[in-house]
C-alpha positions as a Markdown table, in Angstrom:
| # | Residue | x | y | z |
|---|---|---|---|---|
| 1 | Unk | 84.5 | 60.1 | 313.0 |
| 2 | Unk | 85.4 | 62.9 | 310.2 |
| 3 | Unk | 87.3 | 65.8 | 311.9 |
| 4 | Unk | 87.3 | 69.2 | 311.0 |
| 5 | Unk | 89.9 | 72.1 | 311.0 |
| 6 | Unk | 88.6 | 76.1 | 310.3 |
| 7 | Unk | 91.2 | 78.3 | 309.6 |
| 8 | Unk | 90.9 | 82.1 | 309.1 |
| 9 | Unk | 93.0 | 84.0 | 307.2 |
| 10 | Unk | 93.7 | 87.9 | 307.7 |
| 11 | Unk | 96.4 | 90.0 | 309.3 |
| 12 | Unk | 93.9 | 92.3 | 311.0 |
| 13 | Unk | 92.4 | 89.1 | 313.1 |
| 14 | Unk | 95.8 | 88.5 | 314.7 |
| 15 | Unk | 95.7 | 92.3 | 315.4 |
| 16 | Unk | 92.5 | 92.4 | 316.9 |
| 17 | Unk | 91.5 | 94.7 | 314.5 |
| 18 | Unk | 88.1 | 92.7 | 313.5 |
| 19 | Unk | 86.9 | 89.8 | 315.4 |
| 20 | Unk | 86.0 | 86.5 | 313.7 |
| 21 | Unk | 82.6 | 85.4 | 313.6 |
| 22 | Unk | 83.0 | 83.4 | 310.8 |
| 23 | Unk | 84.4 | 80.5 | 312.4 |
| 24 | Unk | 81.5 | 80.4 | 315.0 |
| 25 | Unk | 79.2 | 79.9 | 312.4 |
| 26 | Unk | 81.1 | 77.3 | 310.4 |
| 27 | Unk | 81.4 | 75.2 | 313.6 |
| 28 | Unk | 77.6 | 75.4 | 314.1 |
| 29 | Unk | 76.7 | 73.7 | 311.0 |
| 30 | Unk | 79.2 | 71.1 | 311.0 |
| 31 | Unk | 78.3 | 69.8 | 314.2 |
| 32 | Unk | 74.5 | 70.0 | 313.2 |
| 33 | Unk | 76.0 | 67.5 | 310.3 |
| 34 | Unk | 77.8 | 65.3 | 312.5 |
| 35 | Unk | 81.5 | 66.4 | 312.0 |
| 36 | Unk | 83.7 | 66.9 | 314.7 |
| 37 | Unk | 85.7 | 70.1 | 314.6 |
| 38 | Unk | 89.4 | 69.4 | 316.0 |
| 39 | Unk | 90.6 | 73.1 | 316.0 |
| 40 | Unk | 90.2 | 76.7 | 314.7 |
| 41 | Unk | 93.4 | 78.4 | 313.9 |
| 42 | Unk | 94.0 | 81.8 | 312.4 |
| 43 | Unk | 96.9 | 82.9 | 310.5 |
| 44 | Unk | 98.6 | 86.1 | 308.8 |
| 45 | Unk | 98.6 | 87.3 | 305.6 |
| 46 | Unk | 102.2 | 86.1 | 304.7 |
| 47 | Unk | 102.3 | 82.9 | 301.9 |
| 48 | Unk | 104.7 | 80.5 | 303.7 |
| 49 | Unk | 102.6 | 80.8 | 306.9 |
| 50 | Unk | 99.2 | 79.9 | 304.7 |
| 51 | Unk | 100.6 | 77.2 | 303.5 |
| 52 | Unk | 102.0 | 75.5 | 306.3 |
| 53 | Unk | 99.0 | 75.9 | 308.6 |
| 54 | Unk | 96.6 | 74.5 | 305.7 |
| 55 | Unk | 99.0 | 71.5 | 305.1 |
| 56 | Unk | 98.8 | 70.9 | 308.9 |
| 57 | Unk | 95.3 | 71.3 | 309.0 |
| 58 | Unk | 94.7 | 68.6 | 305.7 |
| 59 | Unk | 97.5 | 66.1 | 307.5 |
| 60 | Unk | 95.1 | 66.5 | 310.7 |
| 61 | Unk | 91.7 | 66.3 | 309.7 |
| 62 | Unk | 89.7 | 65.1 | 306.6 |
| 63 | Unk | 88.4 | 68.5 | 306.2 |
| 64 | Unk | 89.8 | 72.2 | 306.3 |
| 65 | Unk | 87.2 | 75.3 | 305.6 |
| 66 | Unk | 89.2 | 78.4 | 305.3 |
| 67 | Unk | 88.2 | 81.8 | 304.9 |
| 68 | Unk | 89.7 | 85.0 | 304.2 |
| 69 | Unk | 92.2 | 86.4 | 301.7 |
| 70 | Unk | 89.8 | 86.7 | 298.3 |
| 71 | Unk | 89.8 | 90.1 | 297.8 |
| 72 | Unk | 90.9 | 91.6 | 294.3 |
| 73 | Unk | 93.9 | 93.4 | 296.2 |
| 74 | Unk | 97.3 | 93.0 | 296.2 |
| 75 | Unk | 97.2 | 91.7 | 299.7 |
| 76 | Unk | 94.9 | 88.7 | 299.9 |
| 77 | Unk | 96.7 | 86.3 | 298.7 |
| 78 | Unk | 95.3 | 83.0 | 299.5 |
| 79 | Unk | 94.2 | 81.9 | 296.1 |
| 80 | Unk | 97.8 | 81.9 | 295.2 |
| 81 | Unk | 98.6 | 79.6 | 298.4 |
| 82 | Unk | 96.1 | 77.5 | 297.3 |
| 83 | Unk | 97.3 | 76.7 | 294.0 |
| 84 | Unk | 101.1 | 76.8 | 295.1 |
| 85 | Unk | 99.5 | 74.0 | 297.9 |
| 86 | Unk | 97.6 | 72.0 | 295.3 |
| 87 | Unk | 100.3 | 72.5 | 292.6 |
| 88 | Unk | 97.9 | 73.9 | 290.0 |
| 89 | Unk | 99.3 | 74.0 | 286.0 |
| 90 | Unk | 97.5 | 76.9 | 285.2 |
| 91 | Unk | 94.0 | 79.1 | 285.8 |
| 92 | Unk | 90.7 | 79.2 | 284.7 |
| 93 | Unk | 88.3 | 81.6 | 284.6 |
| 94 | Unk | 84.8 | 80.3 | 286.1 |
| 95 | Unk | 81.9 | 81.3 | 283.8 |
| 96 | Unk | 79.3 | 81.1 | 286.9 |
| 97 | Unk | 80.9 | 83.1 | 288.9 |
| 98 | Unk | 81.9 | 85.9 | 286.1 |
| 99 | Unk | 78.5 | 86.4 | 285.3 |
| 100 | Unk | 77.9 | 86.7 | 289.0 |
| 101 | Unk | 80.5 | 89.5 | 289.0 |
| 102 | Unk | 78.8 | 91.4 | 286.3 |
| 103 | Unk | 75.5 | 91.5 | 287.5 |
| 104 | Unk | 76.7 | 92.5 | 291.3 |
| 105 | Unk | 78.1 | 95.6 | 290.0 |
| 106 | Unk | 75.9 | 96.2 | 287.4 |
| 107 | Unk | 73.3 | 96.2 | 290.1 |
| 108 | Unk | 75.9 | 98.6 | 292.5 |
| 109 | Unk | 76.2 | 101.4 | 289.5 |
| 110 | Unk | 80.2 | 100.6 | 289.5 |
| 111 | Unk | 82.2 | 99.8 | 286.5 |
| 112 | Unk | 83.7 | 96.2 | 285.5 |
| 113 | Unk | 87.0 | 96.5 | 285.7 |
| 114 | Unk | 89.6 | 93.4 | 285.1 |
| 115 | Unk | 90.6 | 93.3 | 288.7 |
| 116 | Unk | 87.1 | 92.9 | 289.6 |
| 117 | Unk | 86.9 | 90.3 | 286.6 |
| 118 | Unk | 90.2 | 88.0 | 287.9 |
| 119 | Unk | 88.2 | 87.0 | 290.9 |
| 120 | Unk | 86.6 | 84.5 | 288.9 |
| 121 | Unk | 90.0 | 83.1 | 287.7 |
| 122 | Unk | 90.6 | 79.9 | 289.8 |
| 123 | Unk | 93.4 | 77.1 | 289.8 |
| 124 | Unk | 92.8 | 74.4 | 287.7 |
| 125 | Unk | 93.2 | 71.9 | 290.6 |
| 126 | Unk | 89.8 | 73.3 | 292.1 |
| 127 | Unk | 86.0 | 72.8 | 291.4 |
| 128 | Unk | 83.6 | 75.8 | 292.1 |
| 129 | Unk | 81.0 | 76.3 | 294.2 |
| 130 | Unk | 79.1 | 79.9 | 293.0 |
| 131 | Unk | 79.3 | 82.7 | 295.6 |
| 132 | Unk | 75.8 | 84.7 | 294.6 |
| 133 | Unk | 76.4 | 86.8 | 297.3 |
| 134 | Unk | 79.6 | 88.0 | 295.7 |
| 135 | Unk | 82.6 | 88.3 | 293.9 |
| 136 | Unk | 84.8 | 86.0 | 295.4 |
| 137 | Unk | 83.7 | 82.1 | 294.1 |
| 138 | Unk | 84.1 | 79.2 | 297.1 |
| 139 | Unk | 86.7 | 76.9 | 296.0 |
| 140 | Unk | 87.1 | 73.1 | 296.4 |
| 141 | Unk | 90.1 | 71.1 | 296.4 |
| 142 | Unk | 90.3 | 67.4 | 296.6 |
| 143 | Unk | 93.9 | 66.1 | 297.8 |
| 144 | Unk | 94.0 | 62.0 | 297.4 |
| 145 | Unk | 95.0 | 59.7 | 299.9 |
| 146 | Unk | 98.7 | 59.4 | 299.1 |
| 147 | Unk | 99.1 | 63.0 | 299.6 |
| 148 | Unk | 98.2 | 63.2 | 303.6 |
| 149 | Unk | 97.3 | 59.8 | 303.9 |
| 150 | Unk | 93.8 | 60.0 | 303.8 |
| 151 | Unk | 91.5 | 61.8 | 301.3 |
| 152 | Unk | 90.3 | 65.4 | 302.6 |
| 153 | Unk | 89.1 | 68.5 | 301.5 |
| 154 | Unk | 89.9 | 72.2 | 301.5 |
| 155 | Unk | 87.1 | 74.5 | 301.3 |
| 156 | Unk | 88.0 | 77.8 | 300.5 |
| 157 | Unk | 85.3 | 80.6 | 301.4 |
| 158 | Unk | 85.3 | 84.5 | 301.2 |
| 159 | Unk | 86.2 | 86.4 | 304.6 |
| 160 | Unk | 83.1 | 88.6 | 304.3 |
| 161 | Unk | 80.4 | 87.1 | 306.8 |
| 162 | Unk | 77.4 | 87.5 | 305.2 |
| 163 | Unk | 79.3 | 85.4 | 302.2 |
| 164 | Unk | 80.7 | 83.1 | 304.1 |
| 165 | Unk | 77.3 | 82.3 | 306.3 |
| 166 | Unk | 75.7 | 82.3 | 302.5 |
| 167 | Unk | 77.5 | 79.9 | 301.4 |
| 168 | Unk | 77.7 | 77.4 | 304.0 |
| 169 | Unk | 74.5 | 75.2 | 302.8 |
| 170 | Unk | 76.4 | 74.8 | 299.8 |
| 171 | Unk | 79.2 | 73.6 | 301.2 |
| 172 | Unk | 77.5 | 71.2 | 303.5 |
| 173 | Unk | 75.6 | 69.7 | 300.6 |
| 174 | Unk | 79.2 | 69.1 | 299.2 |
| 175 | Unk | 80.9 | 67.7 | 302.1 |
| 176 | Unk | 77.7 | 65.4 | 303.3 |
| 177 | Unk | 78.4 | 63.9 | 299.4 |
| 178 | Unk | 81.8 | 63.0 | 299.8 |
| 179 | Unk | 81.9 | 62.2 | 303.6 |
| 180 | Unk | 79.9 | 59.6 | 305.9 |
| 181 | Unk | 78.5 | 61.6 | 308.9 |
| 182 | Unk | 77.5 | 60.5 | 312.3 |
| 183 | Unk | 75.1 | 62.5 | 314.4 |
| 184 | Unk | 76.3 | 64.6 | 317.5 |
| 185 | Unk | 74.3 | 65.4 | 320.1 |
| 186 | Unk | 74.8 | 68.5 | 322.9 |
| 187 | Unk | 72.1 | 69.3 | 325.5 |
| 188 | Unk | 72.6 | 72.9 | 327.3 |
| 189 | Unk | 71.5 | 73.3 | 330.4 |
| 190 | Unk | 71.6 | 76.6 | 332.0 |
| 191 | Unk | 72.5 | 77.6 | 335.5 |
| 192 | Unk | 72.6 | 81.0 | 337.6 |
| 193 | Unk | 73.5 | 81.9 | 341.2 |
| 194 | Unk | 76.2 | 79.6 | 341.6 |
| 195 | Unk | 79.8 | 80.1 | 340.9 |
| 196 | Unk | 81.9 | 77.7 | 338.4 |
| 197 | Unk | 84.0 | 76.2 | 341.1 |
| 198 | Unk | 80.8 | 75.5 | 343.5 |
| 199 | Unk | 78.7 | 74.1 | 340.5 |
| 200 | Unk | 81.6 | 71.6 | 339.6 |
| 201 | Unk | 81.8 | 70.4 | 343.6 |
| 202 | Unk | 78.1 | 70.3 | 343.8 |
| 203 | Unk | 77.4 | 68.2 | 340.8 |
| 204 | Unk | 81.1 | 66.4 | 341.3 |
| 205 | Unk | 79.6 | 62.9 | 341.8 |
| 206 | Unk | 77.1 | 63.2 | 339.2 |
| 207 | Unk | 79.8 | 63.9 | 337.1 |
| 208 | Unk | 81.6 | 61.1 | 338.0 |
| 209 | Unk | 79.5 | 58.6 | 336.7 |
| 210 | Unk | 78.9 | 60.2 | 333.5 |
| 211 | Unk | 79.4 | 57.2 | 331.1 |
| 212 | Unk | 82.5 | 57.4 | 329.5 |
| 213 | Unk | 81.4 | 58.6 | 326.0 |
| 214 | Unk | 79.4 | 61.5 | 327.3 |
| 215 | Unk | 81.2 | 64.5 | 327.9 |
| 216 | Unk | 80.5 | 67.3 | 330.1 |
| 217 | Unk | 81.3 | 71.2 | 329.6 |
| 218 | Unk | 81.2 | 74.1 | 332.1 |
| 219 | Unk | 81.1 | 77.5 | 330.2 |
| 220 | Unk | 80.5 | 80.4 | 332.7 |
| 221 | Unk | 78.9 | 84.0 | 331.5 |
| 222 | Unk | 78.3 | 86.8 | 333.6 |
| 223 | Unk | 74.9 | 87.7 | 332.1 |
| 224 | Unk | 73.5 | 84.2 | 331.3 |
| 225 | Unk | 75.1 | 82.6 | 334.4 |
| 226 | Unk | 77.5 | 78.8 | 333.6 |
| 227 | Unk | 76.2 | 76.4 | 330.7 |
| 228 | Unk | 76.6 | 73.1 | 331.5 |
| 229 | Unk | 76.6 | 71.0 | 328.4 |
| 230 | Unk | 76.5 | 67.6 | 327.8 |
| 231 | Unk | 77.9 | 66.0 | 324.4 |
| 232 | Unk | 77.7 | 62.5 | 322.9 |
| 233 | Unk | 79.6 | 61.9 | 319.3 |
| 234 | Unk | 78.6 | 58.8 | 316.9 |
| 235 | Unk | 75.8 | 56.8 | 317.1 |
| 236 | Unk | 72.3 | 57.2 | 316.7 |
| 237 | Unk | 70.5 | 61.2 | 317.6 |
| 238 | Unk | 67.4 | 59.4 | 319.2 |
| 239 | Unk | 69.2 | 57.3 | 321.4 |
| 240 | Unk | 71.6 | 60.1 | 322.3 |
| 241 | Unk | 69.2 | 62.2 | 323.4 |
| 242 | Unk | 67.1 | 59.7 | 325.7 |
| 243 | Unk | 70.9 | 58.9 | 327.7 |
| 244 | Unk | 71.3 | 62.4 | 328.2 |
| 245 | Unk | 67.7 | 63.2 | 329.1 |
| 246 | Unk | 67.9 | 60.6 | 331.5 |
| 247 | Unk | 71.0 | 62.0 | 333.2 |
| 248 | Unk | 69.2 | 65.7 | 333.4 |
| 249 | Unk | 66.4 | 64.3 | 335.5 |
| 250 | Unk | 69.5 | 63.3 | 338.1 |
| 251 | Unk | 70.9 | 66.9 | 337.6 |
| 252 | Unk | 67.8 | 69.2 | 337.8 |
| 253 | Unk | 67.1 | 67.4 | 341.1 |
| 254 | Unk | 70.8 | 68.9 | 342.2 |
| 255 | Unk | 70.8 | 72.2 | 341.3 |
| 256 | Unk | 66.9 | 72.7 | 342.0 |
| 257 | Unk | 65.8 | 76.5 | 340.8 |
| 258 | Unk | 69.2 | 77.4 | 340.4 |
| 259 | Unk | 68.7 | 75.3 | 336.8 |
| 260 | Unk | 66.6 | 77.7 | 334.8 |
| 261 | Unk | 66.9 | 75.8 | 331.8 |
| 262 | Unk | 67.5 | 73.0 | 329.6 |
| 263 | Unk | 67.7 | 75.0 | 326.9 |
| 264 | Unk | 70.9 | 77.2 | 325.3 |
| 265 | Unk | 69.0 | 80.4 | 326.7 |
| 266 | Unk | 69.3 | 83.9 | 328.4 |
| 267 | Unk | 67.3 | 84.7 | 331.8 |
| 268 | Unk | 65.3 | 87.3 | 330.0 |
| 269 | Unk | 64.1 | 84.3 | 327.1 |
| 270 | Unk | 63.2 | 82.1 | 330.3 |
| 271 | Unk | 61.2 | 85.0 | 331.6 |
| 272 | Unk | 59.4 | 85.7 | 328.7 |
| 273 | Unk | 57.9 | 82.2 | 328.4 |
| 274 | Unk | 56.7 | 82.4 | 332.4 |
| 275 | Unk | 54.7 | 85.4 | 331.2 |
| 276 | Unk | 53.4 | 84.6 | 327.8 |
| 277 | Unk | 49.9 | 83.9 | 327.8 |
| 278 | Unk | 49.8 | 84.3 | 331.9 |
| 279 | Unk | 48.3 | 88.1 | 331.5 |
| 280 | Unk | 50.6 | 88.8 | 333.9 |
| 281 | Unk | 53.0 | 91.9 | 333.4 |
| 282 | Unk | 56.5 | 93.2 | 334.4 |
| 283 | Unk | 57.8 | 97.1 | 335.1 |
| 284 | Unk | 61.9 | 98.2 | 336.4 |
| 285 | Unk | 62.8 | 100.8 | 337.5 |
| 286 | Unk | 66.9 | 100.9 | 337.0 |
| 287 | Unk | 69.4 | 103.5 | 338.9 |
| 288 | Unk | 72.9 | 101.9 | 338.7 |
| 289 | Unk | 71.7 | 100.0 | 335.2 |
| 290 | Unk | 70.7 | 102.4 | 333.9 |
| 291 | Unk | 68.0 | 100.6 | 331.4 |
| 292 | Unk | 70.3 | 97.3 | 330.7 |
| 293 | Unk | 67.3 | 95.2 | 332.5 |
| 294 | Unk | 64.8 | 97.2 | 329.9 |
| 295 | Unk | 67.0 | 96.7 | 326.9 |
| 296 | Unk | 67.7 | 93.0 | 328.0 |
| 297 | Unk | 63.8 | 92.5 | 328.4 |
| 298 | Unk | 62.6 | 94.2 | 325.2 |
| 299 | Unk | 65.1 | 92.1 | 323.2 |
| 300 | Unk | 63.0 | 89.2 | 323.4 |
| 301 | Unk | 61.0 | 89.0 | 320.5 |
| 302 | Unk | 57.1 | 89.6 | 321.1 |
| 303 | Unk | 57.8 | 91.0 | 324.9 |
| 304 | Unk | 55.7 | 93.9 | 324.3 |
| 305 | Unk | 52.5 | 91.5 | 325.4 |
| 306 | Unk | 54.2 | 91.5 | 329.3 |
| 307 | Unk | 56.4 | 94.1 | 329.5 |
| 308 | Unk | 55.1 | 97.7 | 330.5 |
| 309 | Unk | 58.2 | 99.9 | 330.6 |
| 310 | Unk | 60.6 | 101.8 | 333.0 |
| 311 | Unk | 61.6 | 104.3 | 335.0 |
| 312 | Unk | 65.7 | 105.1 | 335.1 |
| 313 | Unk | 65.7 | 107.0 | 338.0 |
| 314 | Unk | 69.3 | 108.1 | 338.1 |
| 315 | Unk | 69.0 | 111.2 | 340.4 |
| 316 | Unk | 67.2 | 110.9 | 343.5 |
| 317 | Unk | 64.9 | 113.9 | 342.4 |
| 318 | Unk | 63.2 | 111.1 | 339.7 |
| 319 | Unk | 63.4 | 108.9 | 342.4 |
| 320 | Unk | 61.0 | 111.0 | 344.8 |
| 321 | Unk | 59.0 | 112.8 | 342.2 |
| 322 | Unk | 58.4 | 110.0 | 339.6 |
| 323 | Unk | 58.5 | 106.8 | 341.9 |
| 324 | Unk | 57.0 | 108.4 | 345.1 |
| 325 | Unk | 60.1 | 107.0 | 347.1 |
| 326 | Unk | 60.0 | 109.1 | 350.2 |
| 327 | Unk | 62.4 | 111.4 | 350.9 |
| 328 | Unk | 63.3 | 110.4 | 354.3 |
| 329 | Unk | 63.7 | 107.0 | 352.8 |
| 330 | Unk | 67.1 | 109.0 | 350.9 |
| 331 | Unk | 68.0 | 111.1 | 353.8 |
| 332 | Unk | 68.0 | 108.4 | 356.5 |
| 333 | Unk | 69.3 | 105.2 | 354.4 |
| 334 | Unk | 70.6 | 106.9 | 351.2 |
| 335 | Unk | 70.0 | 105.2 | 347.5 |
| 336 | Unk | 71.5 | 102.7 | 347.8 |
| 337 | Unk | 69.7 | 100.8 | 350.4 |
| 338 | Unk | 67.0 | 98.2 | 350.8 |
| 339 | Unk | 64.1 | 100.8 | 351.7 |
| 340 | Unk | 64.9 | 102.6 | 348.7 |
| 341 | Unk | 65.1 | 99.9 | 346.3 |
| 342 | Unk | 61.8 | 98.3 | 347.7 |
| 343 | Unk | 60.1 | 101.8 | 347.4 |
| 344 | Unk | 61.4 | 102.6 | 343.7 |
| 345 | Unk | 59.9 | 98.7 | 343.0 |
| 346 | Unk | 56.5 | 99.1 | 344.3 |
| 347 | Unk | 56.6 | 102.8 | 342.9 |
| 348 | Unk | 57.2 | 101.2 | 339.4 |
| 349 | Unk | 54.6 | 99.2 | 339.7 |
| 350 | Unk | 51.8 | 101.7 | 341.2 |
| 351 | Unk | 52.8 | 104.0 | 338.3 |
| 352 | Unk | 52.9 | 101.3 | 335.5 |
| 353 | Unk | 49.7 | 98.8 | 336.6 |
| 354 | Unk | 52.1 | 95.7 | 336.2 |
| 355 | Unk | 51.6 | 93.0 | 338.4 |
| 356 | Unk | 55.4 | 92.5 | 339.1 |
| 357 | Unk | 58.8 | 94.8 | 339.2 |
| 358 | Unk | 61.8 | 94.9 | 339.5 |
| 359 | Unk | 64.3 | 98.1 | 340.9 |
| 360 | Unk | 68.2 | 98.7 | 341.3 |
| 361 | Unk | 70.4 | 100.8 | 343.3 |
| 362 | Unk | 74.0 | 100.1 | 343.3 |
| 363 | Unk | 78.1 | 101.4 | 343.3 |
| 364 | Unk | 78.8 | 100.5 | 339.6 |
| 365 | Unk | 82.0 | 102.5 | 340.1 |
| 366 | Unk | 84.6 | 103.5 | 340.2 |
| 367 | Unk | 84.2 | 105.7 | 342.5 |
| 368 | Unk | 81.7 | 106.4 | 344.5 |
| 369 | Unk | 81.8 | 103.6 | 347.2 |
| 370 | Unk | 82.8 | 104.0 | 351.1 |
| 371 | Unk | 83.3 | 101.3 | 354.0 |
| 372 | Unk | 79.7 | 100.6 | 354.3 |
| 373 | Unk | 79.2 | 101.2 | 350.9 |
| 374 | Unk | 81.6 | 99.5 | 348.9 |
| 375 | Unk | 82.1 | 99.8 | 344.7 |
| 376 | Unk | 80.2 | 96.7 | 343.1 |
| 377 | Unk | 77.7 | 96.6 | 345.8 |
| 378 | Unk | 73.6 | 96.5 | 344.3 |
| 379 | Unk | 70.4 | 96.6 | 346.2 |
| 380 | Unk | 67.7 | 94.7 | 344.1 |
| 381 | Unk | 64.0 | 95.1 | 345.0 |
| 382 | Unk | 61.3 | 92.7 | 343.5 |
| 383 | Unk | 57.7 | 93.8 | 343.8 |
| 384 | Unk | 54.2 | 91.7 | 343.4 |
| 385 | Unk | 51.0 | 92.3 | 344.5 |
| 386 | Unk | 51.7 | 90.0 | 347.4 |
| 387 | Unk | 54.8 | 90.8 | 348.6 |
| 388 | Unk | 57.9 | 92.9 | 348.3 |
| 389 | Unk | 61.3 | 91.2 | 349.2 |
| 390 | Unk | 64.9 | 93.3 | 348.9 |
| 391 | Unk | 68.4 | 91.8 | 348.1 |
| 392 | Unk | 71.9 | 92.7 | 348.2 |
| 393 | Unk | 75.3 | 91.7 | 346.4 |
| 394 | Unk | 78.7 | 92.4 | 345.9 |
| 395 | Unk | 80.7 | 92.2 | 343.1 |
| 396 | Unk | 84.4 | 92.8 | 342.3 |
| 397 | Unk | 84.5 | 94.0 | 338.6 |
| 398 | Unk | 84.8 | 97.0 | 336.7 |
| 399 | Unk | 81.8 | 99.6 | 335.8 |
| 400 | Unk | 80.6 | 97.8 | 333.0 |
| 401 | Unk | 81.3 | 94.2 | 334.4 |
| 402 | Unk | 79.5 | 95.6 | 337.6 |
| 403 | Unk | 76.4 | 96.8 | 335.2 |
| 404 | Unk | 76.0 | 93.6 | 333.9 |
| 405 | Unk | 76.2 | 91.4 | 337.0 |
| 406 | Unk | 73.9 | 93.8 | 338.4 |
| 407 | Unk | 71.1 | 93.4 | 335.5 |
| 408 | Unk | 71.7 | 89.7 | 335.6 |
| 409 | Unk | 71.2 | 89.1 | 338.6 |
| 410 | Unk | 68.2 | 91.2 | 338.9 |
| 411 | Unk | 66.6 | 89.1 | 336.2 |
| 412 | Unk | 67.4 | 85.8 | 338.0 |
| 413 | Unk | 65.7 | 86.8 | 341.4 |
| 414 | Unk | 63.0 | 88.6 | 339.1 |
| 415 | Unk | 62.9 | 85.1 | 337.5 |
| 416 | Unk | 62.6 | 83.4 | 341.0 |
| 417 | Unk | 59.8 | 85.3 | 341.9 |
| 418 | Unk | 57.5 | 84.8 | 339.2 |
| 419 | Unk | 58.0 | 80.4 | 339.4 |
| 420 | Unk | 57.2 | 81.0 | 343.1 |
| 421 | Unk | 53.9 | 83.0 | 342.6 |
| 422 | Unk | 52.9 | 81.9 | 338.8 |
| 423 | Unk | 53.0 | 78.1 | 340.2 |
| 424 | Unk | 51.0 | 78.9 | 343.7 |
């Protein structure tokens, strides 16, 4: 199978000073072409070190994609690694990619000067692919076989993101020319509700007569719950994905509802497909979230057709006077509390029209919390015309890891509710 290595180039990666997203997106689209990637590594802006982690890279693997270190400054310096690595002669200036550079900043008002101009000059060891999106021009080098003992390919592409994402279909055109490719196949399935460690010993004998080519992947999130994914490399994409399919009927069976998924989704996607075209509707009303279940609903595209809107209800006085919880509710069992969480969920709803809610009340901290009360604890209400059910959870995070879990998890029993009454 042809392997892969990404490498990104940059002292203010290694200082956390950006974060790469570049090699995220490189990785997506050659495993959509069938190329295994064996590692992303990221290196410094010093020329010894660029050198020595492409040459391991090119030993490695048949193909390295690098990015970073284009710039027309003094410190990006990975054009000159790369002709000190391929031992270019000389340079060349591209024609393609100097007219590109005139009619960028032409079109940006600025003048051309010669530094601007010398990032179309290239080793002459190197073929070209354009950069239209600017300055910088994605460079190819072919080493022979005698000189890692197989033939591979250095792809060099700007650091910028939108660049380097812009030039990727290029560069996949190039590589699928050069390179034979087999199809890889993942299958996501998503999971809430049950912790990393209790998934693997619940599906432990499932997993252990996985066949030996198909490998399995736990990959836990706090707002989307653990991924379990299932990978096959080589062969043929049909016949992949019938094996696998096959194996998921086993699996869904296992985890029952806890399985919201067989696609790479969020909760609030899954929700949004129960209620499209149902009629149905949704409302929250949010204390302790203070609108992240809102903001985590209206980010699916088109959920303006089922979603109503919210109440944050922060102080107890919005509480009383805009939810109509009762103020004895607050005096006898406080906010935080079942009675007030199931009041501020059927007072969403009354004041919205929607056919379900959802409300929270929790101890995000981190202070706040007592002996009865403790930091990370949520009450979650869920409200339907039939019934109105209350839950409660702790969590041992900080504020913002509390927020999440809370919002998450609010959507997952929200989720619950509507298979349970949208099905009966």
């Amino acid at each position: 199978m042809t392997t892969a290595s990404i490498c990104t180039i940059g002292d203010e990666i290694l200082i956390g000073q950006i974060v790469d997203t570049n090699s995220a997106h490189i990785s997506r689209a050659l495993n959509d072409l069938g190329i295994r990637v064996s590692e992303m590594v990221s290196t410094g802006d010093r020329l010894a070190d660029i050198i020595s982690t492409l040459e391991s890279g090119l030993r490695k693997n048949d193909i390295v994609i690098v990015t970073g270190g284009l710039g027309p400054t003094k410190d990006d310096i990975t054009k000159k690694a790369l002709a000190m690595l391929s031992e270019a002669e000389c340079w060349k200036r591209n024609p393609e990619q100097l007219e590109i550079i005139h009619r960028i900043l032409s079109a940006r008002g600025l003048d051309v000067l010669e530094i601007n101009l010398a990032q179309a000059d290239v080793p002459d060891t190197c073929t070209v692919i354009p950069n239209k999106l600017g300055t910088a021009p994605v460079m190819v080098f072919d080493f022979p076989k005698e000189r890692f003992g197989h033939n591979a390919t250095l792809y060099s592409l700007p650091g910028v993101p939108f660049e380097a994402i812009g030039a990727l279909n290029d560069v996949m055109s190039d590589i699928r020319s050069k390179y034979s490719v087999s199809d890889i196949y993942h299958k996501t399935v998503m999971t809430f509700g049950i912790a990393e460690s209790a998934l693997s010993e619940m599906i432990s004998e499932w997993e252990d007569n996985l066949p030996s080519d198909m490998h399995l992947a736990y990959l836990p999130n706090p707002l989307t719950g653990v991924r379990l994914r299932l990978s096959i490399y080589g062969g043929e994409r049909s016949v992949q994905e019938s094996r696998i399919n096959e194996r998921l009927e086993d699996l869904e069976a296992i985890l029952g509802d806890a399985m919201y998924s067989d696609e790479d989704e969020t909760l609030e996607t899954c929700i949004g497909k129960l209620l499209k075209g149902t009629g149905m509707t949704i409302s929250t009303a949010e204390s302790c979230t203070g609108g992240t279940i809102a903001a985590m609903l209206t980010s699916v595209a088109g959920s303006s057709e089922y979603y109503l809107g919210s109440v944050v209800s922060y102080a107890n006085n919005v509480k009383t006077e805009v939810l109509g919880v009762d103020e004895k509710i607050l005096v006898r069992h406080g906010a935080v509390s079942s009675e007030c969480v199931a009041a501020m969920a059927d007072g969403v709803r009354r004041l919205t029209g929607s056919d379900f809610s959802i409300a929270t009340s929790g101890i995000a901290g981190p202070g706040g919390g007592s002996d009865a009360k403790p930091v990370g604890l949520v009450w979650i209400g869920v409200s339907s015309q039939k019934s109105t059910e209350t839950f409660s959870m702790v969590f041992k995070g900080d504020r913002k890891r509390n927020i999440e879990r809370f919002a998450a998890n609010a959507l997952n029993i929200l989720r619950k509710k509507l298979v349970n009454e949208l099905n009966n």
